[in-house]
C-alpha positions, -999 to +999 in steps of 0.1 A: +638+126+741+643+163+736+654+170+703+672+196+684+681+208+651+714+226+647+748+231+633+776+209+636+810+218+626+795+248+609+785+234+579+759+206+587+724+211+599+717+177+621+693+168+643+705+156+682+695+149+717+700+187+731+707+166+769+738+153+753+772+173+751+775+197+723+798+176+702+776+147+706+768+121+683+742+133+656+709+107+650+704+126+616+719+148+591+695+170+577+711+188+554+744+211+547+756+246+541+786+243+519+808+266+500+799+294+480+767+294+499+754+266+486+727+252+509+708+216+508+679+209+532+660+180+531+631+197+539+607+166+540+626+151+566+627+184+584+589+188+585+583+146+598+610+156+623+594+188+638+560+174+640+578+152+665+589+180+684+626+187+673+631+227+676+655+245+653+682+263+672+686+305+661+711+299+638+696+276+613+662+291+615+679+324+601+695+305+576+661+286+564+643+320+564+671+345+545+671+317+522+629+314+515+631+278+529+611+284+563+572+281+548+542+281+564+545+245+560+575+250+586+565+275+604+532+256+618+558+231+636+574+258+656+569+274+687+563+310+694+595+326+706 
């Protein structure tokens, strides 16, 4: 299964088959981005998640690094782009 971590509806960060259509059905909410720029990532799951090979898409790896959130601990799950 090729996995993703993105946006949905522009305020959750989810994780989802990246094969299936772009509104798809999500297989995990990660997290939110709510008003007021109030942000809540639950980075625990994020990091078992990625050391199975989920990739972030652009957008919320900009948000978890303006925000201080991507560490080193993070950053050794992704690839090089």
């Amino acid at each position: 299964m090729s996995l993703k971590i993105r946006f949905k509806n522009h305020e959750k960060i989810v994780l989802i088959d990246s094969r299936r259509s772009r509104d798809g059905r999500r297989l995990k909410e990660l997290g939110y981005f709510g008003l007021h720029g109030v942000i809540y990532v639950d980075i625990e799951e994020m990091l078992v998640w990625l050391s199975r090979g989920a990739q972030p898409s652009t957008s919320v790896l900009r948000l978890l690094d303006g925000c201080g959130l991507l560490s080193s601990e993070l950053q050794k799950y992704l690839q090089c782009k």
